[in-house]
C-alpha positions in Angstrom: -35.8 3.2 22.6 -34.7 2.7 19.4 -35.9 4.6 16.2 -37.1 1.0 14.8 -39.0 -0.2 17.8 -41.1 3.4 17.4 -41.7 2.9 13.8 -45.0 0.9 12.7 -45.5 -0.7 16.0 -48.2 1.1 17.2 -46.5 2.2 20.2 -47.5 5.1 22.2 -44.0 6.6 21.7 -43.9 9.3 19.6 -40.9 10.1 17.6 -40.4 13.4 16.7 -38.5 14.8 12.9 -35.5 16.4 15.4 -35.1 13.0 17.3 -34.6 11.3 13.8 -32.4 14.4 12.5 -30.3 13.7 16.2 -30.2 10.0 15.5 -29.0 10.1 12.3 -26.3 12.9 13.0 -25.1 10.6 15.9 -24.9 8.0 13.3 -22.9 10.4 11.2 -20.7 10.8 13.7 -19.6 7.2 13.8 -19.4 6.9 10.2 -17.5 10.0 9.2 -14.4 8.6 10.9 -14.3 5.3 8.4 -14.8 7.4 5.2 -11.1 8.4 5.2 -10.0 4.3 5.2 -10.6 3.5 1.3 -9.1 6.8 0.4 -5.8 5.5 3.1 -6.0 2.2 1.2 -6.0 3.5 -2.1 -3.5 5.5 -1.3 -1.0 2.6 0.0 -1.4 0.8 -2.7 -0.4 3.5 -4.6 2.7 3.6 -2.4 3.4 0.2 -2.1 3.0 -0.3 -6.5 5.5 2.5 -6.7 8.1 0.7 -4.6 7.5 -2.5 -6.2 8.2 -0.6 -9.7 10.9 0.9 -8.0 12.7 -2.8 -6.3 12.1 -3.8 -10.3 14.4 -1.7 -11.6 16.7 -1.2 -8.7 16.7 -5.2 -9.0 17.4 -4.1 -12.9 20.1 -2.4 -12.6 21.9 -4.3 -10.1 21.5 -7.5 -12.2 23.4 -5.6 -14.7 26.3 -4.3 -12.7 27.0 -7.6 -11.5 27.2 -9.3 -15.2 29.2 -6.1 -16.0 31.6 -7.1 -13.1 31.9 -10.8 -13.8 31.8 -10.0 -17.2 34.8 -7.7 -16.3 36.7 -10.3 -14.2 36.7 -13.1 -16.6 38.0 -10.4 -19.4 40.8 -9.6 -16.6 41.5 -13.3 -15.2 43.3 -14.5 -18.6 45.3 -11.8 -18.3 46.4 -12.6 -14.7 47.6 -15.6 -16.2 49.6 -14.6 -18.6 51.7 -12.1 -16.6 51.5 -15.1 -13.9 53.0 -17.2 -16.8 55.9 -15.2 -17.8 56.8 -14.0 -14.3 56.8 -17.8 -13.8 
């Protein structure tokens, strides 16, 4: 029987304070175990905002090692050219 069907229906039934307690302590039970999720998904997206600041500068950094590197090859190809041109 459920705790409704007891509950203004004029049934014979009677429901007593402990099977309402036991009832709603079984319900309890079944929503203790999804309390923990938004606190799990807060906590991801904590994690997963702190990598993406972390890929940005990573990303950063890289970008500017690479324009350092070109930056440092076109300063050295000129001068490849000119040994090239007198060893020539």
């Amino acid at each position: 029987m459920s705790l409704a069907s007891g509950v203004g229906s004029g049934s014979d039934e009677g429901v007593t304070l402990a099977d309402v307690v036991q009832r709603l302590k079984a319900i309890e039970d079944i929503v203790r175990p999804l309390q923990p999720i938004p606190d799990t998904l807060n906590a991801l997206e904590d994690t997963v905002r702190d990598q993406g600041q972390q890929q940005v500068a990573l990303n950063l950094v890289l970008t500017r090692m690479e324009k350092q590197i070109l930056d440092q090859q076109a300063l050295n190809r000129p001068a490849q050219d000119l040994w090239q041109n007198r060893s020539a």
